[in-house]
ZADO-1210 file (C-alpha; in nm, 4 decimals, padded with zeros to 6 digits):
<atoms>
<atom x="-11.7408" y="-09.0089" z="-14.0097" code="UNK" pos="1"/>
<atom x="-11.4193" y="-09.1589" z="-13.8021" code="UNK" pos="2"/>
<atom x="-11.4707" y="-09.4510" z="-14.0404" code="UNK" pos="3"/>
<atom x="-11.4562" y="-09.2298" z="-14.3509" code="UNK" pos="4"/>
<atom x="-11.1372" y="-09.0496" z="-14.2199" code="UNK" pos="5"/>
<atom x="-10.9419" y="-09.3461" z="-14.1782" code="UNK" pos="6"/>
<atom x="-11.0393" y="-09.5611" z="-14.5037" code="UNK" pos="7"/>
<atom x="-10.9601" y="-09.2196" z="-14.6977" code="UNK" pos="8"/>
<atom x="-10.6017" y="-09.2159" z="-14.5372" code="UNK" pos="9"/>
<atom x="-10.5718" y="-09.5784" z="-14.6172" code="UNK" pos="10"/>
<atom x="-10.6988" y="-09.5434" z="-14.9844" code="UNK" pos="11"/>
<atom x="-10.4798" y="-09.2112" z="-15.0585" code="UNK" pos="12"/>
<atom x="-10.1460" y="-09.2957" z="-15.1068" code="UNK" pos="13"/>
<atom x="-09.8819" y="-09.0549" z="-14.9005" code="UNK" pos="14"/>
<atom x="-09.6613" y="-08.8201" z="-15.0728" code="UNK" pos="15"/>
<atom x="-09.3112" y="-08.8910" z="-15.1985" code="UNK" pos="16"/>
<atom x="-09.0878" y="-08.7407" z="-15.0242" code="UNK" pos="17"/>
<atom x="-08.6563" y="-08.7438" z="-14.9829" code="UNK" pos="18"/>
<atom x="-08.4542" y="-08.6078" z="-14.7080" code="UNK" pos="19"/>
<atom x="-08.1282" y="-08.4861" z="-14.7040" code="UNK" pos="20"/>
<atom x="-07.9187" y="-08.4293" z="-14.3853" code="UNK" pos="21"/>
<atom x="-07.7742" y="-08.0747" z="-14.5140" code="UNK" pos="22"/>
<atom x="-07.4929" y="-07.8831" z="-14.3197" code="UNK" pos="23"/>
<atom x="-07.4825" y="-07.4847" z="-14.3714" code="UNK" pos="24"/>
<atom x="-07.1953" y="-07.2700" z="-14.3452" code="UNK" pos="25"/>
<atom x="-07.0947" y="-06.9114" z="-14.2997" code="UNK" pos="26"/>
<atom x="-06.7931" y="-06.9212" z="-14.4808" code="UNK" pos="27"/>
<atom x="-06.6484" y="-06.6155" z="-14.3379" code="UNK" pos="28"/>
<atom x="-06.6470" y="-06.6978" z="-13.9871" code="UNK" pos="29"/>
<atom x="-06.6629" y="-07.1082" z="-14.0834" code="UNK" pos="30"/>
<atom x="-06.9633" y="-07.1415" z="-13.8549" code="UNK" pos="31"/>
<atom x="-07.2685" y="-07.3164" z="-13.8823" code="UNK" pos="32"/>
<atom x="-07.5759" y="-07.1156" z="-13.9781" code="UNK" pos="33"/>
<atom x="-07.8404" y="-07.1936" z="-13.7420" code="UNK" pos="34"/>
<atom x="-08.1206" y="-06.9738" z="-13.8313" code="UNK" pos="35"/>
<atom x="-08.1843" y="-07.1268" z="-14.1764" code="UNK" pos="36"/>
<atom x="-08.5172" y="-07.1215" z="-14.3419" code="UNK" pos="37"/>
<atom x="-08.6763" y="-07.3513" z="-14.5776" code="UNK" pos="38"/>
<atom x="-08.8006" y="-07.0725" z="-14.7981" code="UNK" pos="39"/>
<atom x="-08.4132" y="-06.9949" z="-14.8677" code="UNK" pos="40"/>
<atom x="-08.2868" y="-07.3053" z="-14.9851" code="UNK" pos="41"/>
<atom x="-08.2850" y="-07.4042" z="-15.3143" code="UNK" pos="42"/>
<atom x="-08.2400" y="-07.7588" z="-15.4650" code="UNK" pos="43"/>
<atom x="-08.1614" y="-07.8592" z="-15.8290" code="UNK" pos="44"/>
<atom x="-08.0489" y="-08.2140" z="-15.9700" code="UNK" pos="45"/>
<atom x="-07.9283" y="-08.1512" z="-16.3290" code="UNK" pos="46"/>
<atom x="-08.1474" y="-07.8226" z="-16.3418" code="UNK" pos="47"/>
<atom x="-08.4304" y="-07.9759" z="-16.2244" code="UNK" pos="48"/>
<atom x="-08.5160" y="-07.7901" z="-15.9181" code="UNK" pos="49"/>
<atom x="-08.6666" y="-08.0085" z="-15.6316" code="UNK" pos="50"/>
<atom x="-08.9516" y="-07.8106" z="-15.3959" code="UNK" pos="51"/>
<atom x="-08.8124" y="-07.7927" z="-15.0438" code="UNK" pos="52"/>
<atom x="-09.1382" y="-07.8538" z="-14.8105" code="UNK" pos="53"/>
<atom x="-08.9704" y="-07.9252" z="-14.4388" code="UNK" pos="54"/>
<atom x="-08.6564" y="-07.8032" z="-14.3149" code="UNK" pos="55"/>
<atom x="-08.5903" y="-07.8487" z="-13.9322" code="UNK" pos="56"/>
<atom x="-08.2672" y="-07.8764" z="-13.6998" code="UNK" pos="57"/>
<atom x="-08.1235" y="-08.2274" z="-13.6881" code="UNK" pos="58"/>
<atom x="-07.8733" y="-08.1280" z="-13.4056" code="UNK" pos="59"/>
<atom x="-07.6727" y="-08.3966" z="-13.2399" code="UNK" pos="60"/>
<atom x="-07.3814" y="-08.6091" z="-13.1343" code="UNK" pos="61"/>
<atom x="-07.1213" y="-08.7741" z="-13.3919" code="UNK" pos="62"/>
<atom x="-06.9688" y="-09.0746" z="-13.4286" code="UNK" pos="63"/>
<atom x="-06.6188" y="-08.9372" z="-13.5429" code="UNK" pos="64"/>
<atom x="-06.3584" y="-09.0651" z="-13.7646" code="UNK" pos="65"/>
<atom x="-06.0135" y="-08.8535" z="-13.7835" code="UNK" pos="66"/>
<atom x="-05.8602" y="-08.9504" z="-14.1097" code="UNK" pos="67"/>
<atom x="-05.4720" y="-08.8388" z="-14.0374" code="UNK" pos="68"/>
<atom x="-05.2763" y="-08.6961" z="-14.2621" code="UNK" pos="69"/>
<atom x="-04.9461" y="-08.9233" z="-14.2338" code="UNK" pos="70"/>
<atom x="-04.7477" y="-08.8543" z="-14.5619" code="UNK" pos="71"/>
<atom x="-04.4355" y="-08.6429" z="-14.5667" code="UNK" pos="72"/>
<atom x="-04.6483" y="-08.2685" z="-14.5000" code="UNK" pos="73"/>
<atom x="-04.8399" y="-08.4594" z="-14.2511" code="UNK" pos="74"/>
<atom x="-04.6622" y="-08.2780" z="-13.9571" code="UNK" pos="75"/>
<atom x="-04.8103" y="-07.9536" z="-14.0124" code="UNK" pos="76"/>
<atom x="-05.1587" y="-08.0778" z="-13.8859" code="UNK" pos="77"/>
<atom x="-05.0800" y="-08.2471" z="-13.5804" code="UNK" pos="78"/>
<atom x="-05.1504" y="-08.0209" z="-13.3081" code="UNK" pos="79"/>
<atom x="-05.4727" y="-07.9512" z="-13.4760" code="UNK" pos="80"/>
<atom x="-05.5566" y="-08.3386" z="-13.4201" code="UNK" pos="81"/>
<atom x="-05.5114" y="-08.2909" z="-13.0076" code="UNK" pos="82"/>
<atom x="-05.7383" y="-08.0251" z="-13.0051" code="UNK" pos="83"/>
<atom x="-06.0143" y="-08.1891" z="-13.2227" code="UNK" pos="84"/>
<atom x="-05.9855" y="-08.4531" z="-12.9594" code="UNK" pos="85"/>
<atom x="-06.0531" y="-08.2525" z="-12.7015" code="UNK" pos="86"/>
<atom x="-06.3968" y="-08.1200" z="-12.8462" code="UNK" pos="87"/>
<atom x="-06.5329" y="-08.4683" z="-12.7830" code="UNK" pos="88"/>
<atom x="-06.8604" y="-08.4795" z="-12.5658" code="UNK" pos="89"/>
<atom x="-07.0296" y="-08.7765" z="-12.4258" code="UNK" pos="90"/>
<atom x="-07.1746" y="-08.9875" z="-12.5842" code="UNK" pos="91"/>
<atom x="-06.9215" y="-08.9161" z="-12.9015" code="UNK" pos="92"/>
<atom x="-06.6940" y="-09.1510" z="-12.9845" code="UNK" pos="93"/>
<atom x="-06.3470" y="-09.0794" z="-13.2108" code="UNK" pos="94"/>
<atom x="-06.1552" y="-09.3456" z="-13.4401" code="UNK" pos="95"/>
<atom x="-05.8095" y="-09.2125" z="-13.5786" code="UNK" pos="96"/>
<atom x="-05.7007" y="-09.3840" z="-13.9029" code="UNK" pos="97"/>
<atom x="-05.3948" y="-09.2608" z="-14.0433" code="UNK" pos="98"/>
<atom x="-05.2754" y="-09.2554" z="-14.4183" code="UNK" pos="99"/>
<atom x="-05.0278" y="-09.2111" z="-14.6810" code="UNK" pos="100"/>
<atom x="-05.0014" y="-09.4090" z="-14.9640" code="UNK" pos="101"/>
<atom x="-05.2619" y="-09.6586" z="-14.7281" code="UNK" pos="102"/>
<atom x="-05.5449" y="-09.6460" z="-14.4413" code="UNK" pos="103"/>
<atom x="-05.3912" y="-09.7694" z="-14.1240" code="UNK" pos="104"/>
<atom x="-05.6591" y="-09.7894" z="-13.8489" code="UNK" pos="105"/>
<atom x="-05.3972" y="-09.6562" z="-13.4780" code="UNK" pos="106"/>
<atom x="-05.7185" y="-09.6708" z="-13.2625" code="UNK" pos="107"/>
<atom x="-06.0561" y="-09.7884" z="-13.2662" code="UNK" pos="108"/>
<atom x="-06.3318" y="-09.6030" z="-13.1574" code="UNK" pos="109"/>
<atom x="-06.3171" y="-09.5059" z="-12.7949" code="UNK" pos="110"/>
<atom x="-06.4662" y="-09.1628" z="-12.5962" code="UNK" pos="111"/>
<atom x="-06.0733" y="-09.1797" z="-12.4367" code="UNK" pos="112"/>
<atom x="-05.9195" y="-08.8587" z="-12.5107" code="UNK" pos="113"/>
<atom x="-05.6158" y="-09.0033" z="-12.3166" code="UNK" pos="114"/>
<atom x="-05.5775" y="-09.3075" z="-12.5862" code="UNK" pos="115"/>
<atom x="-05.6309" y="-09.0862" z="-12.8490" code="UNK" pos="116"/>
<atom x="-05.3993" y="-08.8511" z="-12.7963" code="UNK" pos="117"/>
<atom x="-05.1254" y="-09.1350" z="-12.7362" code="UNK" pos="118"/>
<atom x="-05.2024" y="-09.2634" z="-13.0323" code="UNK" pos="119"/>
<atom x="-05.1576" y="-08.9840" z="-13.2394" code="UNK" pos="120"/>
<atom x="-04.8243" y="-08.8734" z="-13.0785" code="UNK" pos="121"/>
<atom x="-04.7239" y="-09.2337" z="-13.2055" code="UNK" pos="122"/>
<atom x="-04.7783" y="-09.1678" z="-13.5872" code="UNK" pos="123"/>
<atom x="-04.4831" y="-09.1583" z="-13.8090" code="UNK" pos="124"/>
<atom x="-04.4659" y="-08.9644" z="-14.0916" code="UNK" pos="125"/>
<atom x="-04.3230" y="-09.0112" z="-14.4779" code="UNK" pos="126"/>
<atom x="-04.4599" y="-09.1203" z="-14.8228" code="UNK" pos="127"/>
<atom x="-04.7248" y="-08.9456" z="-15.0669" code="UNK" pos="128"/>
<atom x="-05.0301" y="-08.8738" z="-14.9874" code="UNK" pos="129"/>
<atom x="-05.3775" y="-09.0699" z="-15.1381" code="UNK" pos="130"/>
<atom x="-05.6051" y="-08.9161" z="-15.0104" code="UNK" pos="131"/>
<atom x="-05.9122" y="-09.0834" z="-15.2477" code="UNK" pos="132"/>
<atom x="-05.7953" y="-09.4525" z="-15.1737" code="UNK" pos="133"/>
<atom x="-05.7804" y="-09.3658" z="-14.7771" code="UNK" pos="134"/>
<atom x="-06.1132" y="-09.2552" z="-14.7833" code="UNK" pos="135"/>
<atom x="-06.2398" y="-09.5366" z="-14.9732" code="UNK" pos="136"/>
<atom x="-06.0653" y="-09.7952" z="-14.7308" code="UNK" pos="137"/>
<atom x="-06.2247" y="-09.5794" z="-14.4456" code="UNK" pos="138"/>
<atom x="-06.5851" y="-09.5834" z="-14.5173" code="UNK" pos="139"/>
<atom x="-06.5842" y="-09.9558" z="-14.6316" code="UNK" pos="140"/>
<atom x="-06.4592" y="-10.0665" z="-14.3122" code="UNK" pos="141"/>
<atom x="-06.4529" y="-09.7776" z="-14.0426" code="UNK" pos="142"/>
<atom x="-06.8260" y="-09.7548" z="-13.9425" code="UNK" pos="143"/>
<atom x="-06.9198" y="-10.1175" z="-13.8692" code="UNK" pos="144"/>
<atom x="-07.0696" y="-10.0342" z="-13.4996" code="UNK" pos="145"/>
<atom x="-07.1757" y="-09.6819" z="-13.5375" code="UNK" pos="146"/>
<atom x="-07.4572" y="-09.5000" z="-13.3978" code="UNK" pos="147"/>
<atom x="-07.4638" y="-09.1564" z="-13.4454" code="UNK" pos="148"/>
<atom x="-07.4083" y="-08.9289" z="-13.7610" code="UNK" pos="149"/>
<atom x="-07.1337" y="-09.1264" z="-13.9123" code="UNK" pos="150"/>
<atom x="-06.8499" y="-08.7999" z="-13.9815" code="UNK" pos="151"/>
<atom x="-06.4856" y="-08.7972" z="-14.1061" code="UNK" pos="152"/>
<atom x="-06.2510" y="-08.5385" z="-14.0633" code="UNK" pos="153"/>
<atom x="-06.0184" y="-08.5438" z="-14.3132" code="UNK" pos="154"/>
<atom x="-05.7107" y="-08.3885" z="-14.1478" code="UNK" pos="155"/>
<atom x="-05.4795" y="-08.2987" z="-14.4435" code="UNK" pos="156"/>
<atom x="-05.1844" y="-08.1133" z="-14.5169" code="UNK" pos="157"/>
<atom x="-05.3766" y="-08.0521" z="-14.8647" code="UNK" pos="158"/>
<atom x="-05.1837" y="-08.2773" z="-15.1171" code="UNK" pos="159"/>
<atom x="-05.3292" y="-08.5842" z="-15.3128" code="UNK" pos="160"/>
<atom x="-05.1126" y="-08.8038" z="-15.5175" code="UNK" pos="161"/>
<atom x="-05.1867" y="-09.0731" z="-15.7653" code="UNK" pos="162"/>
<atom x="-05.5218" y="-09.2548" z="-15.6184" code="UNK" pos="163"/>
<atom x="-05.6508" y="-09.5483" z="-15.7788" code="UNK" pos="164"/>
<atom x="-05.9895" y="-09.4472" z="-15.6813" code="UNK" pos="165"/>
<atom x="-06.2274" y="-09.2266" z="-15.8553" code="UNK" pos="166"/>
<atom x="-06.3816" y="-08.9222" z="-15.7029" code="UNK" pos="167"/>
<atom x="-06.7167" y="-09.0034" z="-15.8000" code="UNK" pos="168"/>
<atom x="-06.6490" y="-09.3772" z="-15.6139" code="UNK" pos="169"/>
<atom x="-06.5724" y="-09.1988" z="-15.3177" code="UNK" pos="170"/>
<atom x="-06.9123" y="-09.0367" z="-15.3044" code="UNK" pos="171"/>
<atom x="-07.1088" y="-09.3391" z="-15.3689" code="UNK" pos="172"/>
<atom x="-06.9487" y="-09.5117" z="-15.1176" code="UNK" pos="173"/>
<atom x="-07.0309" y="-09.2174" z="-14.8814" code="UNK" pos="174"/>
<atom x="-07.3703" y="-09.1654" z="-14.9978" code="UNK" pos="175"/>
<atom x="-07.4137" y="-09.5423" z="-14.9543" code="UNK" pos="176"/>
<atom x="-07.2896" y="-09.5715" z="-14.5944" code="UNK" pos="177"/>
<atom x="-07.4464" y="-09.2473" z="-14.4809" code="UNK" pos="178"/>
<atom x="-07.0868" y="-09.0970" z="-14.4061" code="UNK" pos="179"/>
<atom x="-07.0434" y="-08.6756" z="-14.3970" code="UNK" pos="180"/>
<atom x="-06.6503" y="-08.6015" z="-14.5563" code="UNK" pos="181"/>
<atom x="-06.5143" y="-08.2746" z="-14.3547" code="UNK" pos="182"/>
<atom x="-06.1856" y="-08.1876" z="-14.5233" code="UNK" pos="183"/>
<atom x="-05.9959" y="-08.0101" z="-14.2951" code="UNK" pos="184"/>
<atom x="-05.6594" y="-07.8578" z="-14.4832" code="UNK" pos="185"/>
<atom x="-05.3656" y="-07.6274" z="-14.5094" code="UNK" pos="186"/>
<atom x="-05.2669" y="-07.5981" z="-14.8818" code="UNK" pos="187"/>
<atom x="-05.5635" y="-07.5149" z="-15.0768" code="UNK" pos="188"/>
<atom x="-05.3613" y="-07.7330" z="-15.4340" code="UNK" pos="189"/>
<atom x="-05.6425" y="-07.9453" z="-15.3775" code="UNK" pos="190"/>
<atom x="-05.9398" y="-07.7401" z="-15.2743" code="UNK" pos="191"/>
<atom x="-06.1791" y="-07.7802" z="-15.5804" code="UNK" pos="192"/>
<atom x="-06.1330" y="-08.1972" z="-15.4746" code="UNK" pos="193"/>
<atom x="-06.2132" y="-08.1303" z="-15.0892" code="UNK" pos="194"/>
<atom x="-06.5492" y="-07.9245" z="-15.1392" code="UNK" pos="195"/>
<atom x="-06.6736" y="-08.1331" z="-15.4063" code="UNK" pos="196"/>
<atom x="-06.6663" y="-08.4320" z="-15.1381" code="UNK" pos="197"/>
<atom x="-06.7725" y="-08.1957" z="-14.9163" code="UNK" pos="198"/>
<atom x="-07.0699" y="-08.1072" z="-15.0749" code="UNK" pos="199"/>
<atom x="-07.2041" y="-08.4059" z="-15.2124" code="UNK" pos="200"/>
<atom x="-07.2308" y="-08.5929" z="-14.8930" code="UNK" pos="201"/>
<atom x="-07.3329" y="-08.3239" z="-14.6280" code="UNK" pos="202"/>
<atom x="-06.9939" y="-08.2009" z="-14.5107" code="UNK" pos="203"/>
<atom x="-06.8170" y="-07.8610" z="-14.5122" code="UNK" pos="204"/>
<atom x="-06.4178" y="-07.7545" z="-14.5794" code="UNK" pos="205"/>
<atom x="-06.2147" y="-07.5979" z="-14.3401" code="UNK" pos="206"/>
<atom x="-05.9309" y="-07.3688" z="-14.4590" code="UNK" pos="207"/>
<atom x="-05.7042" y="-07.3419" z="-14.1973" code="UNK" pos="208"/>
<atom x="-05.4832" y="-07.0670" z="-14.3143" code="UNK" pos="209"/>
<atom x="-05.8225" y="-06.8754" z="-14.3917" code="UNK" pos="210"/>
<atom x="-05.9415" y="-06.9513" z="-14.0291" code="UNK" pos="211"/>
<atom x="-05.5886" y="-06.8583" z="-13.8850" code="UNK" pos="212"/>
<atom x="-05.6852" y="-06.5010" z="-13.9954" code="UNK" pos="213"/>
<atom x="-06.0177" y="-06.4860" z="-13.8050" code="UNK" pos="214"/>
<atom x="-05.9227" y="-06.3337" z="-13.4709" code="UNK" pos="215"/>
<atom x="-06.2073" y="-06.5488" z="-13.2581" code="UNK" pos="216"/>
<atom x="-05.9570" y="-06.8451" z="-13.3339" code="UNK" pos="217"/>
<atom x="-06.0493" y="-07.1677" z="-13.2123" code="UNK" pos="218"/>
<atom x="-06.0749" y="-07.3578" z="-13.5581" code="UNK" pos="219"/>
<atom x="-06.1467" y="-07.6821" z="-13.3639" code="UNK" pos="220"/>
<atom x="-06.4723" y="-07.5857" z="-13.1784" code="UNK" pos="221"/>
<atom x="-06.5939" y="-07.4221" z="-13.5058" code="UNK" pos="222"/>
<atom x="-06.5666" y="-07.7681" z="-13.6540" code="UNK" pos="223"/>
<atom x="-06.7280" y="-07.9881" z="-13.4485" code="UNK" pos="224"/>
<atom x="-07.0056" y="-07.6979" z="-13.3851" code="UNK" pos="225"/>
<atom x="-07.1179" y="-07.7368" z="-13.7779" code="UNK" pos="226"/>
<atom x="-07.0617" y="-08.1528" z="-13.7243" code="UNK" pos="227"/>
<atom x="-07.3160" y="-08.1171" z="-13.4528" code="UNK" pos="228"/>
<atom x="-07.6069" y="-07.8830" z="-13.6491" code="UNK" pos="229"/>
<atom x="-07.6917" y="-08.0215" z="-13.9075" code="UNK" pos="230"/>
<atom x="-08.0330" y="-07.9719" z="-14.1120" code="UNK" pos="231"/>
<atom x="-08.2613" y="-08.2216" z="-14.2056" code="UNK" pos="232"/>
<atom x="-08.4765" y="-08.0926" z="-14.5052" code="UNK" pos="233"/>
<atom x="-08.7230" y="-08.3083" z="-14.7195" code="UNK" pos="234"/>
<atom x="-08.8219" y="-08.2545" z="-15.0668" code="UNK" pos="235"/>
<atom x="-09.1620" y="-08.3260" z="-15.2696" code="UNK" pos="236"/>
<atom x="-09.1220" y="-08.6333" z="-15.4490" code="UNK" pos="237"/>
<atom x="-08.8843" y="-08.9036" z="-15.4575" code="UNK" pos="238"/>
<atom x="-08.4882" y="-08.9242" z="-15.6483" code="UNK" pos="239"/>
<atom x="-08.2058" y="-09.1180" z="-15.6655" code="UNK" pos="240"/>
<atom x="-07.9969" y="-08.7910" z="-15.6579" code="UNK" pos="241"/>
<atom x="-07.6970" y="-08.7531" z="-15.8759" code="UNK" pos="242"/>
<atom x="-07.3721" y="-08.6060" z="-15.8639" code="UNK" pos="243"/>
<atom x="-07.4598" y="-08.3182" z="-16.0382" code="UNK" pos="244"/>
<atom x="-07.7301" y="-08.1993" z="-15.7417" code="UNK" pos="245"/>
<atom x="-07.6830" y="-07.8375" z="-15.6629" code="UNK" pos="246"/>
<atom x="-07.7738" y="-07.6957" z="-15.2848" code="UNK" pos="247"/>
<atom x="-07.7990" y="-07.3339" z="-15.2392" code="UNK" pos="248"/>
<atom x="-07.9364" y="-07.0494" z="-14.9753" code="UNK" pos="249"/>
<atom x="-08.0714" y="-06.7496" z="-15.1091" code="UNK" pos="250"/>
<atom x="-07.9811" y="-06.5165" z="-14.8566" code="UNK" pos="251"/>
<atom x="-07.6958" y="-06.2086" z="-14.7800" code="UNK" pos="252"/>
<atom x="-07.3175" y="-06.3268" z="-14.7384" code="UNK" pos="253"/>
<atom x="-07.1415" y="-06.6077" z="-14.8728" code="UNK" pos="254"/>
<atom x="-07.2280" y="-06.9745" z="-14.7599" code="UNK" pos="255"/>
<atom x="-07.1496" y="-07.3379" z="-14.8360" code="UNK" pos="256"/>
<atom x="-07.4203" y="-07.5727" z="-14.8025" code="UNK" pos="257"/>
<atom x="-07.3781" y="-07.9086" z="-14.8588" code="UNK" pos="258"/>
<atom x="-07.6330" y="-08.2432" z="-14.8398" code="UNK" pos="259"/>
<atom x="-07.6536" y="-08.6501" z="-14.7838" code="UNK" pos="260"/>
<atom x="-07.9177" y="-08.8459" z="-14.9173" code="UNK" pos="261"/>
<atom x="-08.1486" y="-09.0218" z="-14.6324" code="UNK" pos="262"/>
<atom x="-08.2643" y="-09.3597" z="-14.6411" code="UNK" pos="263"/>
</atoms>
């Protein structure tokens, strides 16, 4: 009978499956939602919808890029970039890259708060923003030696000027090197850009303004607290998912969920 059982499993081919590393949002309070159900989420790729059949917690430590803001508005996010630094935890590591009209790496990845924040009080500020080239430069080059959930945080004043590079490049490159886009901004001129990244590579947007308003405060531990609890939820069947893939949760309040495609 043993014998049976296991030339069955070898004969039956297993079922094709896709994961997605998803992040889920309240966006009133901007904090992860961490009693999500697989029954509530709802997946579509160009109306097709996509049976969810596992959804579990893929909590964790990051390996964290912080994509500066350096052009002329750049200012205005600074002392949001010490206290990101501070919500490091071992065995996190940070890289800060800053930009303006290019990607300038200031420090490599290090778990030194100390060298981080003396690098950032270093930056100098001026020129236009690119916001779409930086990130491009980043993810080709920023995440050679990583081992843990590869994650930007796009610190921005909220401006974009003239990129050479495509939106939908900037995804690819994401979805390609398994890298989660967190735009983190203060002028919303540029919001529908931001949670389109967002979304189509497992990330979440952070309005500060919007979270200025919420009296708990502390917009940097809200961050890093939806960078750390993260879903992982597999799908019947297998996709090469395209930009046009929807993720939704069918319950009460307003939420922003967003998913990565898994090797």
């Amino acid at each position: 009978m043993f014998r049976l059982l296991v030339l069955l499993c070898v004969l039956v081919p297993a079922v094709a499956q896709t994961r997605l590393l998803v992040s889920a949002v309240d966006v009133r309070t901007s904090r992860p939602i961490k009693n999500l159900k697989a029954s509530e989420v709802i997946v579509t790729d160009d109306k097709t919808n996509l049976p969810v059949v596992e959804l579990k917690p893929a909590s964790g430590p990051a390996d964290v890029m912080l994509l500066l803001d350096t052009g002329l508005a750049g200012p205005m996010v600074q002392p949001l970039a010490y206290d990101l630094i501070d919500q490091l935890n071992d065995p996190e590591q940070m890289s800060l890259v800053g930009y303006a009209d290019s990607a300038e790496l200031i420090e490599d990845f290090t778990a030194s708060k100390d060298h981080l924040k003396q690098a950032v009080a270093k930056v100098r500020y001026g020129n236009q923003p690119q916001v779409l080239d930086a990130l491009a430069a980043a993810i080709g080059d920023g995440f050679e030696h990583a081992t843990y959930r590869r994650v930007i945080l796009l610190l921005t004043a909220g401006y974009e000027g003239r990129s050479g590079t495509r939106e939908r490049a900037v995804v690819k490159l994401a979805r390609n090197g398994g890298v989660s886009i967190f735009p983190i901004y203060v002028m919303g001129v540029k919001r529908g850009l931001f949670e389109d990244l967002a979304r189509q590579t497992g990330g979440a947007t952070f309005d500060l303004k919007a979270m200025a308003r919420d009296a708990t405060g502390q917009p940097a531990a809200r961050i890093f607290d939806v960078v750390r609890n993260p879903y992982m939820v597999t799908l019947r069947g297998t996709a090469e998912l395209s930009e046009r893939m929807k993720i939704q949760a069918r319950r009460p309040g307003k939420t922003f969920l967003s998913a990565l495609p898994v090797e």
